[in-house]
PQR file with spaces between the fields and no chain letter, atoms N, CA, C, O and H, PARSE charges and radii, in Angstrom:
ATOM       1  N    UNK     1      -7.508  -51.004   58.084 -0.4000 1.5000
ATOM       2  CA   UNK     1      -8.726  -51.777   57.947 -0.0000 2.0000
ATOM       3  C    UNK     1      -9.941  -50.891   57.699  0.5500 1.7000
ATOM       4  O    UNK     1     -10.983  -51.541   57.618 -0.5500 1.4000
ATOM       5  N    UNK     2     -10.081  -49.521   57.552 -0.4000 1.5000
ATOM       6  CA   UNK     2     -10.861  -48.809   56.926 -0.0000 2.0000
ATOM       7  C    UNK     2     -11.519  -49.258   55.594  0.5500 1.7000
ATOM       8  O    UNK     2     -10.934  -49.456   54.529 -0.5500 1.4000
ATOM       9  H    UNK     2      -9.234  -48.993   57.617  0.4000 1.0000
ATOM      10  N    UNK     3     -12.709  -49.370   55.824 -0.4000 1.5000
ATOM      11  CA   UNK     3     -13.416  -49.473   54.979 -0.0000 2.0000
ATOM      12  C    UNK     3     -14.510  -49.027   54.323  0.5500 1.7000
ATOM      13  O    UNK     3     -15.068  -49.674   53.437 -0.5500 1.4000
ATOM      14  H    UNK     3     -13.184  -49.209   56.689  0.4000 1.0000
ATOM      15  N    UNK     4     -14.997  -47.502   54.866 -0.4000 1.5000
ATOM      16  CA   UNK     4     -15.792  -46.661   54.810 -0.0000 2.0000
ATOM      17  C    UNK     4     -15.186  -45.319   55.484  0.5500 1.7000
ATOM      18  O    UNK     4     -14.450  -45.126   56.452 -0.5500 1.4000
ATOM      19  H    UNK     4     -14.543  -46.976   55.585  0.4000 1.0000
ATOM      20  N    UNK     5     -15.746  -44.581   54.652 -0.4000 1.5000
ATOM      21  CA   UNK     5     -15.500  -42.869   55.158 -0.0000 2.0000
ATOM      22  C    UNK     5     -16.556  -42.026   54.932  0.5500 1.7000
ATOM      23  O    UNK     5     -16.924  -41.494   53.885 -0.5500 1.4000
ATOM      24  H    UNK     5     -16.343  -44.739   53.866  0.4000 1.0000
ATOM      25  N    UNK     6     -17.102  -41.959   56.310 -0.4000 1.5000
ATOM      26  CA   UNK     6     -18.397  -40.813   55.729 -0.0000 2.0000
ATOM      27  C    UNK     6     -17.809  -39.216   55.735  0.5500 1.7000
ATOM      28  O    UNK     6     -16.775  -38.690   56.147 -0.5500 1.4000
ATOM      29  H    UNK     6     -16.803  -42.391   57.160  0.4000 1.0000
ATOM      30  N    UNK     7     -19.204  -38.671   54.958 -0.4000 1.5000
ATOM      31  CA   UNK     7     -18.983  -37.103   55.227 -0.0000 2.0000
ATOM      32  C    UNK     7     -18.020  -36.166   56.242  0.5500 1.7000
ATOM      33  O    UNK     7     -17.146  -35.317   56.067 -0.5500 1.4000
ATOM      34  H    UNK     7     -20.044  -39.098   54.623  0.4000 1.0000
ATOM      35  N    UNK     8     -18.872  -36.989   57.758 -0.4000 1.5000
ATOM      36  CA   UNK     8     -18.486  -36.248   58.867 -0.0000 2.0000
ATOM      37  C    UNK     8     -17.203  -37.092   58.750  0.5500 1.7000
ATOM      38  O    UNK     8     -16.456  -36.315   59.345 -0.5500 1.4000
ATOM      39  H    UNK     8     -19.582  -37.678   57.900  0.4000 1.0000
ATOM      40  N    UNK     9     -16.517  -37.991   58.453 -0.4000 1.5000
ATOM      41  CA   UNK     9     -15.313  -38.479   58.854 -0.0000 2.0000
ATOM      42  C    UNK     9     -14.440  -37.478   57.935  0.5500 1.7000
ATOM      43  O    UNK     9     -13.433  -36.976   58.436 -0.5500 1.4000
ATOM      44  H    UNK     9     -17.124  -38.622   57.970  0.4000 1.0000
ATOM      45  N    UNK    10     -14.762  -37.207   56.740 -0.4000 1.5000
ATOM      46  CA   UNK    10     -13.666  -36.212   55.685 -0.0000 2.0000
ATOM      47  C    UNK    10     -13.898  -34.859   56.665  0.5500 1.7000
ATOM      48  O    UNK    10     -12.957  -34.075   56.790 -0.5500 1.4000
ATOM      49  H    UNK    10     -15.580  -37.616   56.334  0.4000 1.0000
ATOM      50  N    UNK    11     -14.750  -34.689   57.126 -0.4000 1.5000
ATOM      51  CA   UNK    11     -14.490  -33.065   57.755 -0.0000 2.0000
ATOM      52  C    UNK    11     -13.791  -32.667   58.841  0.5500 1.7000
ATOM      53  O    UNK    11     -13.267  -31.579   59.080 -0.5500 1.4000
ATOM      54  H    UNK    11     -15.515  -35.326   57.024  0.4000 1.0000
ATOM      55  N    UNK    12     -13.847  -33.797   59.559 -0.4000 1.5000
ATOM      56  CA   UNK    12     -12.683  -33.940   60.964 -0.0000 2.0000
ATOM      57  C    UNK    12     -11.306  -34.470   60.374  0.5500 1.7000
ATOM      58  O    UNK    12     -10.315  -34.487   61.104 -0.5500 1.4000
ATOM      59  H    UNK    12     -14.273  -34.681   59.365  0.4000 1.0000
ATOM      60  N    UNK    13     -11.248  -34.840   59.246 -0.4000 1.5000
ATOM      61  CA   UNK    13      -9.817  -34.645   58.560 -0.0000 2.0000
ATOM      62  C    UNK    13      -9.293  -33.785   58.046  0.5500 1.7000
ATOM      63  O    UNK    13      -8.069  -33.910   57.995 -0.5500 1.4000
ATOM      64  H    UNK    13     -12.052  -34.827   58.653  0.4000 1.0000
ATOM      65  N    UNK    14      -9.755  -32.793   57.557 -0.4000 1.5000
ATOM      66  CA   UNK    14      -9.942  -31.491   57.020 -0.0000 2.0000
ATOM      67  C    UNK    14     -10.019  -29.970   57.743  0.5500 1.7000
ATOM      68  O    UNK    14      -9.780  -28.867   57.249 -0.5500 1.4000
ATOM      69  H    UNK    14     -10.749  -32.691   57.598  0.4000 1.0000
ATOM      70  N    UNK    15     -10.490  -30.377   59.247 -0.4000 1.5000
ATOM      71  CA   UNK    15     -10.498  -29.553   60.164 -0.0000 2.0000
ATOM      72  C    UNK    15      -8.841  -30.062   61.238  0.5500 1.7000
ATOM      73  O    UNK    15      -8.496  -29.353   62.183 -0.5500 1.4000
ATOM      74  H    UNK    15     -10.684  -31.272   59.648  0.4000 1.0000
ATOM      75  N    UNK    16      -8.396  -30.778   61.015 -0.4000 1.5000
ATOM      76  CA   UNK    16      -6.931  -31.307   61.453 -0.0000 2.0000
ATOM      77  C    UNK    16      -6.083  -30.845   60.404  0.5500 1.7000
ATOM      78  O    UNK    16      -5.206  -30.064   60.772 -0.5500 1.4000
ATOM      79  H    UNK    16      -8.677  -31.354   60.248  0.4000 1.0000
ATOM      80  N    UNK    17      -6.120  -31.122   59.220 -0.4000 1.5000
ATOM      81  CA   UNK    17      -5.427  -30.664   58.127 -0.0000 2.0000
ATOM      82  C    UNK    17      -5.107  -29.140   57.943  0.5500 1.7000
ATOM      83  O    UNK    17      -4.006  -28.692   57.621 -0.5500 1.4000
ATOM      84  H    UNK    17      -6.833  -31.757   58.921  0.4000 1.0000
ATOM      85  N    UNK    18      -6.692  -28.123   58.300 -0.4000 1.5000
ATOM      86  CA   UNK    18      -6.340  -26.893   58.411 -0.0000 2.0000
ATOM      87  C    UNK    18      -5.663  -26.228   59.461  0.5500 1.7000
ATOM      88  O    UNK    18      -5.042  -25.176   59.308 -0.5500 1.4000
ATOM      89  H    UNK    18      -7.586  -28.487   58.562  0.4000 1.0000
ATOM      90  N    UNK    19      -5.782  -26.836   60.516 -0.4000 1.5000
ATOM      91  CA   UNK    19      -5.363  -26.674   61.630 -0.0000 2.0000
ATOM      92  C    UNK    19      -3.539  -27.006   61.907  0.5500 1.7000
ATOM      93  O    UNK    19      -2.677  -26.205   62.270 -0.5500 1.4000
ATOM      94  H    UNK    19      -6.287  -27.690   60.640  0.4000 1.0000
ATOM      95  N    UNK    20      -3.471  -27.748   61.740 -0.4000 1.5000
ATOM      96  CA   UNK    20      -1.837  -28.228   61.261 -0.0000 2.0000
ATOM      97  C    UNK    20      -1.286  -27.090   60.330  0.5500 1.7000
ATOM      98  O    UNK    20      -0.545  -26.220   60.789 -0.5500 1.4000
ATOM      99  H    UNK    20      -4.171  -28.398   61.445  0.4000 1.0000
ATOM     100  N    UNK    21      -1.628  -27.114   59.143 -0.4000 1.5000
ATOM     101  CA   UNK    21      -0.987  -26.089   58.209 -0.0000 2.0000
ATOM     102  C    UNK    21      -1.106  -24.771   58.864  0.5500 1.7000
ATOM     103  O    UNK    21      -0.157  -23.996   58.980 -0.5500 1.4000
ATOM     104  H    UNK    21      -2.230  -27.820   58.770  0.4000 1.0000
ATOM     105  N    UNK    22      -2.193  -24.562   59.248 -0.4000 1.5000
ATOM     106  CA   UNK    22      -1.912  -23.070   59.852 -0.0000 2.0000
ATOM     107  C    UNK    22      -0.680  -22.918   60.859  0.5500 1.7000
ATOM     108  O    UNK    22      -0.232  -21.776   60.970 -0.5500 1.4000
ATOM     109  H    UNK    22      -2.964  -25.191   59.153  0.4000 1.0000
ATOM     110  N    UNK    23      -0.141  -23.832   61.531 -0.4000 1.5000
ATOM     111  CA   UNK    23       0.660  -23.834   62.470 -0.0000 2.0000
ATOM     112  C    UNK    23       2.152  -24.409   61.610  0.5500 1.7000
ATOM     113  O    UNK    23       3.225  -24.444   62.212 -0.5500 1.4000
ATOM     114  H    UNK    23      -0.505  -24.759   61.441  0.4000 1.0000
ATOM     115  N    UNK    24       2.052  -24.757   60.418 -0.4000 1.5000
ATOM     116  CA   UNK    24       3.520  -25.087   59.452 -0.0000 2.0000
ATOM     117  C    UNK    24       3.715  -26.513   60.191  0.5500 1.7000
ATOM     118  O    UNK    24       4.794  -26.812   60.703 -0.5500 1.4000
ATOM     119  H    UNK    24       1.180  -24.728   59.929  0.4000 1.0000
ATOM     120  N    UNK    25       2.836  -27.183   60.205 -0.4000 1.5000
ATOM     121  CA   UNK    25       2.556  -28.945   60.034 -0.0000 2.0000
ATOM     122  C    UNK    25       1.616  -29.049   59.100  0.5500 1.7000
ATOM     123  O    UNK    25       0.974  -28.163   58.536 -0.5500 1.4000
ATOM     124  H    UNK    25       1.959  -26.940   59.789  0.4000 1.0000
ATOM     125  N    UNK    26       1.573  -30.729   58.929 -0.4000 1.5000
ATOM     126  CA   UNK    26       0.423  -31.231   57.960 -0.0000 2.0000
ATOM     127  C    UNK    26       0.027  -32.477   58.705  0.5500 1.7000
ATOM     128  O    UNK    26       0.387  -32.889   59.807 -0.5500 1.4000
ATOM     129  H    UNK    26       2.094  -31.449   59.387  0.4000 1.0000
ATOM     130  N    UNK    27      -0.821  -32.975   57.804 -0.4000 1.5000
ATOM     131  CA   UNK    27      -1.147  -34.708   58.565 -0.0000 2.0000
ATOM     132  C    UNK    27      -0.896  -35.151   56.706  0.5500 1.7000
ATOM     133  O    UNK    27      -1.173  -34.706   55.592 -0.5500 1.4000
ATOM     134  H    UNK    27      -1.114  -32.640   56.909  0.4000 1.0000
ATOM     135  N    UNK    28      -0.094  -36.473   57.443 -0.4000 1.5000
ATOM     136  CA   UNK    28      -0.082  -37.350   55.926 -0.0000 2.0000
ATOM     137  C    UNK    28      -0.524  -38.775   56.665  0.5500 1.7000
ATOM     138  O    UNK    28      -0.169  -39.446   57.634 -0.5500 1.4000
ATOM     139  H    UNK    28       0.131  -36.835   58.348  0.4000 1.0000
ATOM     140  N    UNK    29      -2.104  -38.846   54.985 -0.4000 1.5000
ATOM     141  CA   UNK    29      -2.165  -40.512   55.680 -0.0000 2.0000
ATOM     142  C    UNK    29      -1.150  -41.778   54.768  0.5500 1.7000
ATOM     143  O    UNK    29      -0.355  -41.753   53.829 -0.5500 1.4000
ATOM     144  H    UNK    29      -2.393  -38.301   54.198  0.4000 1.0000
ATOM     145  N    UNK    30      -1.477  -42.364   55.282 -0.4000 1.5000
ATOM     146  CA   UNK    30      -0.525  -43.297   54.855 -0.0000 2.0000
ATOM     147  C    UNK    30      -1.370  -44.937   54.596  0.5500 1.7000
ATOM     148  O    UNK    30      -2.476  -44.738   55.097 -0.5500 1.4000
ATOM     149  H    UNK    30      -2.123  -42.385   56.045  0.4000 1.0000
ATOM     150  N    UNK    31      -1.359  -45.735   54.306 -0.4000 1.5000
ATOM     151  CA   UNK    31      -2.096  -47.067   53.963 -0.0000 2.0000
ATOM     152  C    UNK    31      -3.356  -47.011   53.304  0.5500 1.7000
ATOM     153  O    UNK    31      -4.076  -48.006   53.228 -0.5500 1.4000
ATOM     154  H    UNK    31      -0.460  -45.896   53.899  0.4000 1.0000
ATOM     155  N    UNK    32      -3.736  -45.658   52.713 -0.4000 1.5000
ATOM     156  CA   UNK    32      -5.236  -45.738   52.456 -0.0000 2.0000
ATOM     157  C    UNK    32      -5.378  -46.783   51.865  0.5500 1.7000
ATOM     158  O    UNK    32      -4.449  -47.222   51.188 -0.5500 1.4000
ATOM     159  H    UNK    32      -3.151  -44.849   52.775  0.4000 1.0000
ATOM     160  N    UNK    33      -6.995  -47.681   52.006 -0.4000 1.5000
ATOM     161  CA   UNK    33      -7.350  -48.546   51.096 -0.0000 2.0000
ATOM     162  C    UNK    33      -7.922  -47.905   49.485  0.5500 1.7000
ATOM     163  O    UNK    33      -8.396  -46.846   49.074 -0.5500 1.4000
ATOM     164  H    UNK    33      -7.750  -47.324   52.556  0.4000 1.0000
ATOM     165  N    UNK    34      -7.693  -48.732   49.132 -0.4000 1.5000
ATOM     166  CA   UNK    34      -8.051  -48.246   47.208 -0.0000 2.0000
ATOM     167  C    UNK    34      -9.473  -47.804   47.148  0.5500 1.7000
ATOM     168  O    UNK    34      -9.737  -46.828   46.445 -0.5500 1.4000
ATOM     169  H    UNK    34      -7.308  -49.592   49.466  0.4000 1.0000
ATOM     170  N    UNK    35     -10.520  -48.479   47.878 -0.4000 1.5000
ATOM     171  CA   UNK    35     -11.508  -47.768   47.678 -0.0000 2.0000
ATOM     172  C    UNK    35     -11.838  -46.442   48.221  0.5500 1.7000
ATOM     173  O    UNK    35     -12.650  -45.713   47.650 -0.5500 1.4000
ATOM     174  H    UNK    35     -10.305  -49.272   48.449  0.4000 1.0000
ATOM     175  N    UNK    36     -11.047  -46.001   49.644 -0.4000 1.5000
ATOM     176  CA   UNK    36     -11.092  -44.862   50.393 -0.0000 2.0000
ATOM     177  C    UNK    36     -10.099  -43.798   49.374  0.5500 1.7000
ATOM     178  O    UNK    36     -10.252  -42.578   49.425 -0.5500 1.4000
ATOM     179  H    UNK    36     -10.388  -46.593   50.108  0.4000 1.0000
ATOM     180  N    UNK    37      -9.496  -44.185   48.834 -0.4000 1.5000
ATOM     181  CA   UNK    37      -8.128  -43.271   48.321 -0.0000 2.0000
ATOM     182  C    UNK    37      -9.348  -43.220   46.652  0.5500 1.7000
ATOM     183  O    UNK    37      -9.627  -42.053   46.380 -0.5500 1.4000
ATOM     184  H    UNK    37      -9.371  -45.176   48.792  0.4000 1.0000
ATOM     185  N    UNK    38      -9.852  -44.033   45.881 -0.4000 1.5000
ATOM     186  CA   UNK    38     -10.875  -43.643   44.868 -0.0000 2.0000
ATOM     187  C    UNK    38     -12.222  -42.518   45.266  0.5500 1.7000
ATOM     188  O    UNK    38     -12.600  -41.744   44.386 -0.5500 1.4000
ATOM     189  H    UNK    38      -9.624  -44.981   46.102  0.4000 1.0000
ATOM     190  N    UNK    39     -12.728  -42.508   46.310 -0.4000 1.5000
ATOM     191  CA   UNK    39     -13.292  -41.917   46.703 -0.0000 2.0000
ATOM     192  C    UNK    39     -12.688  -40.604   47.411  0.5500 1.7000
ATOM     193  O    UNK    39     -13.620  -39.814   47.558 -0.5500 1.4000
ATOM     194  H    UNK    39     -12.421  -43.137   47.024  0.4000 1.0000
ATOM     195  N    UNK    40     -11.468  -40.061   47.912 -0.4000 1.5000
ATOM     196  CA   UNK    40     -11.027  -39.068   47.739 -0.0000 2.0000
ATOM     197  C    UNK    40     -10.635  -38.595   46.408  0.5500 1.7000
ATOM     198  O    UNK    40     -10.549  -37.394   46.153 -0.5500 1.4000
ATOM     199  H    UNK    40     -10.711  -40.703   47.793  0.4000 1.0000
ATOM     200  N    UNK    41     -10.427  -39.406   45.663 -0.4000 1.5000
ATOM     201  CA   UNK    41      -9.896  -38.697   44.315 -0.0000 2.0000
ATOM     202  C    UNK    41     -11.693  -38.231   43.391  0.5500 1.7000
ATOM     203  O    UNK    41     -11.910  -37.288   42.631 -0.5500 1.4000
ATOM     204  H    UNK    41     -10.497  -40.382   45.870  0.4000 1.0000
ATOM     205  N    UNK    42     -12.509  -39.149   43.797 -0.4000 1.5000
ATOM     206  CA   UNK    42     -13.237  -38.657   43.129 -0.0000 2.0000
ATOM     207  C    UNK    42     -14.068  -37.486   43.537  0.5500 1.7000
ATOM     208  O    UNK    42     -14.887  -36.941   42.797 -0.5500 1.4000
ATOM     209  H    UNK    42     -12.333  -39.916   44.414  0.4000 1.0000
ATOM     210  N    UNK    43     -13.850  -37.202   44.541 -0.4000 1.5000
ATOM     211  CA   UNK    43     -14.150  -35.584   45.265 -0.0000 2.0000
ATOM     212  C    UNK    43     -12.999  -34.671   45.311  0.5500 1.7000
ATOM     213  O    UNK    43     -13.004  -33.782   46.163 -0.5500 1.4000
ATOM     214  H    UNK    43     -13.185  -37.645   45.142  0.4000 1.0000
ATOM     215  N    UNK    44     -11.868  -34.803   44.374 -0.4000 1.5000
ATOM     216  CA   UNK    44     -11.118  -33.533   43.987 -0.0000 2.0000
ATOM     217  C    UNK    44     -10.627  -33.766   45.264  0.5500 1.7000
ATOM     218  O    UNK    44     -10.480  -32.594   45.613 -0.5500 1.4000
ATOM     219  H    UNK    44     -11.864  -35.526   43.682  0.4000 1.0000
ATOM     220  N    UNK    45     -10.302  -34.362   46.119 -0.4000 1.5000
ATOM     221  CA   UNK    45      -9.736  -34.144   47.442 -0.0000 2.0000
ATOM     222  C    UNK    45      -8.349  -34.968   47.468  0.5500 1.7000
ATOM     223  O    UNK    45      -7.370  -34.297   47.794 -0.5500 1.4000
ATOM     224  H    UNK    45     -10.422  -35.313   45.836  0.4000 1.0000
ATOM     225  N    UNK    46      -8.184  -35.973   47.248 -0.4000 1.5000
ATOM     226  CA   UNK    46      -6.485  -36.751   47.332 -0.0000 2.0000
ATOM     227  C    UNK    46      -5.155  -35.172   46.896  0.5500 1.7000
ATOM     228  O    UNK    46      -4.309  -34.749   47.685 -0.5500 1.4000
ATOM     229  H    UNK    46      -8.979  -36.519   46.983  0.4000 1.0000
ATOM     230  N    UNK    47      -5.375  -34.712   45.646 -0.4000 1.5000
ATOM     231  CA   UNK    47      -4.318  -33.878   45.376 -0.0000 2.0000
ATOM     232  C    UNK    47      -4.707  -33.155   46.875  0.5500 1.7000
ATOM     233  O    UNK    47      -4.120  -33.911   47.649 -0.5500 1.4000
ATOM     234  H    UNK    47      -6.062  -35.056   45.006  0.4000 1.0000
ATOM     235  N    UNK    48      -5.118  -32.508   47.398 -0.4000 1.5000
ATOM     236  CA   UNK    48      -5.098  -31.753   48.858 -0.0000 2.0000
ATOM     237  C    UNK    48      -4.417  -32.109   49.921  0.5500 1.7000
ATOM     238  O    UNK    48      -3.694  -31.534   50.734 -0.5500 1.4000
ATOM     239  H    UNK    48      -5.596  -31.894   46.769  0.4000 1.0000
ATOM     240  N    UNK    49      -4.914  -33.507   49.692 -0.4000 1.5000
ATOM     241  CA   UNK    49      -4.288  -33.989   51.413 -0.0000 2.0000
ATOM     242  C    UNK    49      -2.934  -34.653   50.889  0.5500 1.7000
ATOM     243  O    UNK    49      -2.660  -35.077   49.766 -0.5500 1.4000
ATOM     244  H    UNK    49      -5.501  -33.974   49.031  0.4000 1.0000
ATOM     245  N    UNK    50      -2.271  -34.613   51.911 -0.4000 1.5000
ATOM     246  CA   UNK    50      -1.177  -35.354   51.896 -0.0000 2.0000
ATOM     247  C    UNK    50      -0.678  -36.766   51.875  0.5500 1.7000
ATOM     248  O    UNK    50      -0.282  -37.020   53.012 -0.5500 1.4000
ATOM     249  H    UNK    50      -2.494  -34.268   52.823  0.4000 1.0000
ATOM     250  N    UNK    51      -0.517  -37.838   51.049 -0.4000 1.5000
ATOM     251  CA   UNK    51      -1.316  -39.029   51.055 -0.0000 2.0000
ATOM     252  C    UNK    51       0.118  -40.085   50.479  0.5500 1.7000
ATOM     253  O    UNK    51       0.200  -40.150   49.252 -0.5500 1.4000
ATOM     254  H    UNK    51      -0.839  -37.632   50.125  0.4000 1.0000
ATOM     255  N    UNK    52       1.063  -40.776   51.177 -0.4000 1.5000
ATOM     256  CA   UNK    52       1.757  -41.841   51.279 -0.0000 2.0000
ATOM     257  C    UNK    52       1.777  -42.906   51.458  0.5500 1.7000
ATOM     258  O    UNK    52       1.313  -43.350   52.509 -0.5500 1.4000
ATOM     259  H    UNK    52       0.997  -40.723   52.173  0.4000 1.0000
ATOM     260  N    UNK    53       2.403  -43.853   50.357 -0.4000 1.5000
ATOM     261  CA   UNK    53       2.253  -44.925   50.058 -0.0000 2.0000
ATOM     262  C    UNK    53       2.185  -46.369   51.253  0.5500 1.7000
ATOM     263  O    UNK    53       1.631  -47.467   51.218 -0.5500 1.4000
ATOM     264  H    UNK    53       2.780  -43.492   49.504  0.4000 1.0000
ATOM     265  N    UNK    54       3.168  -45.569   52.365 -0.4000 1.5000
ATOM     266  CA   UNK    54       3.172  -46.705   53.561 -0.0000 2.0000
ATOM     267  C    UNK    54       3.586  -45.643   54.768  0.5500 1.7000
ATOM     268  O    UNK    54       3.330  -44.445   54.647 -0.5500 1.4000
ATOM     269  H    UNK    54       3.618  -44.677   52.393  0.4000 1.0000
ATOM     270  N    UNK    55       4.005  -45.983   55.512 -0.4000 1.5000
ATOM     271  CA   UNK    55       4.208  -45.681   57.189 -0.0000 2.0000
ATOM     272  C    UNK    55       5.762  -45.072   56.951  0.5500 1.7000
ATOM     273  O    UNK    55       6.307  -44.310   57.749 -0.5500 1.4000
ATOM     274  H    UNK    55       4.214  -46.957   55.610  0.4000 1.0000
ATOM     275  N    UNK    56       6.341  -45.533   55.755 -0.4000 1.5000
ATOM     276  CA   UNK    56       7.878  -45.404   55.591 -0.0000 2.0000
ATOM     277  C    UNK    56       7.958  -43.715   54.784  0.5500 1.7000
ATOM     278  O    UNK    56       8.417  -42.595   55.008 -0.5500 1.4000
ATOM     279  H    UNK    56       5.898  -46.153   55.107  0.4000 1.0000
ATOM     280  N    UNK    57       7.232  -44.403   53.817 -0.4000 1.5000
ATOM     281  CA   UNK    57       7.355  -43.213   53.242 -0.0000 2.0000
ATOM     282  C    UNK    57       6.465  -41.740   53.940  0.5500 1.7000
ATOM     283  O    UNK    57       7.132  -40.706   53.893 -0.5500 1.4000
ATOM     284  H    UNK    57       6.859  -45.313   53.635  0.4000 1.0000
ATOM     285  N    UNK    58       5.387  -41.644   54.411 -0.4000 1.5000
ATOM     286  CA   UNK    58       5.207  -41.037   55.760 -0.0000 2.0000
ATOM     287  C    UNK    58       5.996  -40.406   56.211  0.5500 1.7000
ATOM     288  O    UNK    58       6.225  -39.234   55.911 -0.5500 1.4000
ATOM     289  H    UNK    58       4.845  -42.484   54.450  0.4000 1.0000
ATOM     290  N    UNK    59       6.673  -41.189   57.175 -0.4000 1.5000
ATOM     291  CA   UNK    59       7.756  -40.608   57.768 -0.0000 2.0000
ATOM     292  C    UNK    59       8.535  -39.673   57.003  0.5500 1.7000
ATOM     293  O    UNK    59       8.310  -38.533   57.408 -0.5500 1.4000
ATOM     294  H    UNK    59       6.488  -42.141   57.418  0.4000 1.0000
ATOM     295  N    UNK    60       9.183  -39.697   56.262 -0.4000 1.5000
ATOM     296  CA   UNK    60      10.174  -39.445   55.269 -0.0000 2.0000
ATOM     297  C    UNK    60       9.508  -37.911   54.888  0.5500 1.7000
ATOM     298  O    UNK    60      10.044  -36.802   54.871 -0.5500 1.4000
ATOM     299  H    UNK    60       9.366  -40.624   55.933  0.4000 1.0000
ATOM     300  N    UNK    61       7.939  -38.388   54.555 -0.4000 1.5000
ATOM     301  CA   UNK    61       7.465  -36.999   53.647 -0.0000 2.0000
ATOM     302  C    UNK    61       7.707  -35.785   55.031  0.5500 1.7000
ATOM     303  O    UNK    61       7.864  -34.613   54.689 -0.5500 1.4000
ATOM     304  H    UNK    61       7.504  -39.288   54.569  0.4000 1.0000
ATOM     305  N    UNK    62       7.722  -36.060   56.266 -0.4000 1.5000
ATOM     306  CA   UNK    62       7.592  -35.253   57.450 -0.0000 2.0000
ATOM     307  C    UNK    62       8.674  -34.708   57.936  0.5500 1.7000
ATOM     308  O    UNK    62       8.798  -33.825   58.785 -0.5500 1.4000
ATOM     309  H    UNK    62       7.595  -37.012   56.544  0.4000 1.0000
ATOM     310  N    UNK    63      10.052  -35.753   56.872 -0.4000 1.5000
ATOM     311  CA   UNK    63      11.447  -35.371   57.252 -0.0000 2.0000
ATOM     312  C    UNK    63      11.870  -35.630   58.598  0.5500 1.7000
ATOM     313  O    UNK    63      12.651  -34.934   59.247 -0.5500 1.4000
ATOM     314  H    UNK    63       9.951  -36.470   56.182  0.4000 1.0000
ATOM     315  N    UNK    64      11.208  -36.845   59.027 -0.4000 1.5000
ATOM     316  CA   UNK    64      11.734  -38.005   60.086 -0.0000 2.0000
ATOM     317  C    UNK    64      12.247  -39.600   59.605  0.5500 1.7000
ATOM     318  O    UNK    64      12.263  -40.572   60.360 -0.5500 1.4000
ATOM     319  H    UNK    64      10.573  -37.410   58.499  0.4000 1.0000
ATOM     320  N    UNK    65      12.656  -39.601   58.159 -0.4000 1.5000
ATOM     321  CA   UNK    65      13.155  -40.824   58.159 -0.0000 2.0000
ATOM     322  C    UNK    65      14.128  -41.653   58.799  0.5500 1.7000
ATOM     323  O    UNK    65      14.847  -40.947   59.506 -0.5500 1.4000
ATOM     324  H    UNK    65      12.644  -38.811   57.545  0.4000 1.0000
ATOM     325  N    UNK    66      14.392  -42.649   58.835 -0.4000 1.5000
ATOM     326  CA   UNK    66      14.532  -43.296   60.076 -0.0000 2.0000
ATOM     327  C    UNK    66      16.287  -43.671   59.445  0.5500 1.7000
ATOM     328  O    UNK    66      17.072  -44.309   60.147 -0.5500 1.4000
ATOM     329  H    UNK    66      13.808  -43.222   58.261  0.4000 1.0000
């Protein structure tokens, strides 16, 4: 139900994201809405993060499929 993402919200995703990888995890989101997922793409940011189509595929990208 996201429907806005400010600044400070991409940087506390980004500061989890670096933080994970440094340790050989990631965070993948999963359900973005179209306007949140247009607005990462239009800041060069979607190719970065890790970003799945549902909760299923999620899983799967983490190599916990069910």
């Amino acid at each position: 139900n996201l429907r806005f993402l400010s600044s400070a919200g991409v940087g506390i995703i980004f500061t989890y994201v670096r933080k994970f990888r440094a340790n050989g995890g990631d965070i993948v989101l999963c359900n973005v809405p179209a306007a949140i997922f247009y607005v990462l793409s239009e800041l060069d940011l979607a190719d970065y993060l890790s970003i799945a189509q549902d909760l299923r595929a999620a899983t799967a990208a983490c190599g916990n499929a069910p």
